[in-house]
Structures are given as C-alpha cells and as structure tokens.
One Martini backbone bead per residue (centre of mass of N, CA, C, O) as a GRO file, in nm:
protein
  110
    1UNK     BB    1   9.881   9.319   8.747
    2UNK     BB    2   9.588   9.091   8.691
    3UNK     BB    3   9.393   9.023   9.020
    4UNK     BB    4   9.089   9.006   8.971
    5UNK     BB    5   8.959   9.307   9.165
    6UNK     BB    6   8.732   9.411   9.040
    7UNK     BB    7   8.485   9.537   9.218
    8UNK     BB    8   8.595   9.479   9.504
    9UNK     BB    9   8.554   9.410   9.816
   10UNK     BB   10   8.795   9.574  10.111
   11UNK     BB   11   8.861   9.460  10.418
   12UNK     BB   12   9.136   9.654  10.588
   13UNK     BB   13   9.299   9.607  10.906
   14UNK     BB   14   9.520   9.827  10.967
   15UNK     BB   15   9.543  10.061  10.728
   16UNK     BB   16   9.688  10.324  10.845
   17UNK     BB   17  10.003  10.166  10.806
   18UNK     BB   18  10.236  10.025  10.646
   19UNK     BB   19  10.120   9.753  10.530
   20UNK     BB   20   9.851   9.809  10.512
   21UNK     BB   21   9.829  10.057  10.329
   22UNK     BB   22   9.972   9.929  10.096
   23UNK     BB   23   9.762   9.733  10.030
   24UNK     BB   24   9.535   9.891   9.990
   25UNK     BB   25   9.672  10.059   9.725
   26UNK     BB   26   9.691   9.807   9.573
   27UNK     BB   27   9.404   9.692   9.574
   28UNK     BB   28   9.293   9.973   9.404
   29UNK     BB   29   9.496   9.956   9.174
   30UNK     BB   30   9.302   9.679   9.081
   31UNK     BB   31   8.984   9.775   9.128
   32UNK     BB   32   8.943   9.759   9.457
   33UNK     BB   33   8.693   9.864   9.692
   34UNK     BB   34   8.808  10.014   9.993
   35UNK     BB   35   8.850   9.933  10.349
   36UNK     BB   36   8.934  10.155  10.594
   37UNK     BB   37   9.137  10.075  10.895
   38UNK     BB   38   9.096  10.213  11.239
   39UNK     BB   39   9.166  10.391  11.536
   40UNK     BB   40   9.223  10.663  11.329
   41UNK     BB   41   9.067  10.865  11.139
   42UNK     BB   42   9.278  11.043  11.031
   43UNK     BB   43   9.480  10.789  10.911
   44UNK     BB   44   9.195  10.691  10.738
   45UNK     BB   45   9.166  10.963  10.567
   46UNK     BB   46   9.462  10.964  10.453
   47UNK     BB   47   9.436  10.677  10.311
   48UNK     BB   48   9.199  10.738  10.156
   49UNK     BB   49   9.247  11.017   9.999
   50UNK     BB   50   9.503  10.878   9.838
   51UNK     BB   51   9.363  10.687   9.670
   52UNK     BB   52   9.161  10.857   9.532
   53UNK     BB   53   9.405  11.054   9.398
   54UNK     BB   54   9.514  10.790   9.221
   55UNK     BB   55   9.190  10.667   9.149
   56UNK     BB   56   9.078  10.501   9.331
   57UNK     BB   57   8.900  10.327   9.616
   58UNK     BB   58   8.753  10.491   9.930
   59UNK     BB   59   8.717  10.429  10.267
   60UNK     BB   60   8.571  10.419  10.625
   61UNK     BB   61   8.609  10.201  10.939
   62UNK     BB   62   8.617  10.304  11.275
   63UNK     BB   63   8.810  10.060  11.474
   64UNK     BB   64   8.866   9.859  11.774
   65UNK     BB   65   8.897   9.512  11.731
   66UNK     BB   66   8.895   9.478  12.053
   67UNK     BB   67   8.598   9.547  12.002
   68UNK     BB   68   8.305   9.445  11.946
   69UNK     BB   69   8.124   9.700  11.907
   70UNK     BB   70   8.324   9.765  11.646
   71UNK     BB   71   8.359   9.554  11.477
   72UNK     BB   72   8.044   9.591  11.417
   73UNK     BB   73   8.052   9.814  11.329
   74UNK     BB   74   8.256   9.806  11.059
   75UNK     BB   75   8.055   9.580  10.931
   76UNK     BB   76   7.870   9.730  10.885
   77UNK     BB   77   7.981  10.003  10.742
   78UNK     BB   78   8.045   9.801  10.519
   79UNK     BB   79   7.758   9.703  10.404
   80UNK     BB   80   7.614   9.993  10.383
   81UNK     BB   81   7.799  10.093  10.177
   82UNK     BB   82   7.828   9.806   9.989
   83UNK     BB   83   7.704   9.553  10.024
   84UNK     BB   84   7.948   9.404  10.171
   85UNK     BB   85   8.223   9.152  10.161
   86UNK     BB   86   8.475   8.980   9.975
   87UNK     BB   87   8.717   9.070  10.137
   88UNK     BB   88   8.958   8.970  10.431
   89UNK     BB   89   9.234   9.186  10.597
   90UNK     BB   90   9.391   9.040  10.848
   91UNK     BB   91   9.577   9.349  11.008
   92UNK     BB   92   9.557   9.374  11.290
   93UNK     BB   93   9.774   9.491  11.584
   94UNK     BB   94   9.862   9.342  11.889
   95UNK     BB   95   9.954   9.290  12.166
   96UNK     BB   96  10.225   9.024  12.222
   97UNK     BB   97  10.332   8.692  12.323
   98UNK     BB   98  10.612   8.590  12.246
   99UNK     BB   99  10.852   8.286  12.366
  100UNK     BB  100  10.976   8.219  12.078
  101UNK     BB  101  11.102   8.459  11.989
  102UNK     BB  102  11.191   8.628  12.294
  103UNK     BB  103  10.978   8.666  12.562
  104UNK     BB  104  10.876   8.941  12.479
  105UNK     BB  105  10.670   9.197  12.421
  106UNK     BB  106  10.477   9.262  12.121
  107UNK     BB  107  10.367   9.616  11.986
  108UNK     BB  108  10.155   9.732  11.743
  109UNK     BB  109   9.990   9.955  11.590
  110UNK     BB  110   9.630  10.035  11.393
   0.00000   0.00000   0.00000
C-alpha cells in the first residue's frame, strides 16, 4: 500500500513496544522517516536499530513525556536532527482511571 509517506517525518511517542513499536516499523516500510520515542533508551535503540537494519530510516528521542522539560527535549531534537515534524503519532500510554470501563486504574509501559 503507498500511503505518500516518502520523505514525511514522523515522531511517534511510546513507540518501543506494542502497538507503537509496530506503527514505526509500518511508518518507515512506507519510506518514512520515524522518530522512535519512549522513556528507556536501550529499547529505543532496538526499535530504531531494527527500522534501519529492514531498510528504514529511523533515530530516537528518549524521553518521559509525563515531563515538560522532557517534552522538550524529544520535540527539540526532533526538529535539530529533522528539521521538523510533518505527523505526530501521540501513542505514548500512562496510567489512568477509567470509571466507565472498569473502575480499576490501568497502565500501560511506555
């Protein structure tokens, strides 16, 4: 399927396991420049690593998007290394209370 993602920057936030993880690699498949995120490095770096090694493009911004100051930092150096951001997949997962679903709190890695 070509989904004219040639050449699109795309920073997809939560992206080092599950569904984001999948997004990425989709994203990249389709001639995307993927900007992997999440709070722990090392699976930062495996999921861009992996991007690369099928023929991707792919880097990495680590950060904690529960933080401003990390925020920041993932959007800066999203647009230092890119020069911008043409989409932006908010797939990033913290814990929260849904009342109507369970009544339990649920939380997600990230």
């Amino acid at each position: 399927m070509n989904l004219q993602l040639e050449q699109k920057r795309v920073l997809i936030t939560g992206s080092t396991g599950g569904i984001g993880a999948g997004l990425a690699r989709h994203f990249a498949a389709e001639g995307a420049y993927v900007i992997v995120n999440g709070r722990h490095s090392e699976a930062a770096n495996a999921v861009a690593t992996a991007i690369r090694d099928a023929g991707g493009q792919a880097t990495v911004a680590v950060g904690d998007l529960m933080s401003d100051t990390d925020v920041e930092r993932v959007v800066d150096s999203a647009c230092a290394t890119l020069g911008g951001i043409d989409i932006l997949v908010n797939n990033a997962a913290a814990g929260c209370s849904a009342p109507g679903w369970s009544g339990r709190a649920a939380s997600a890695p990230g």
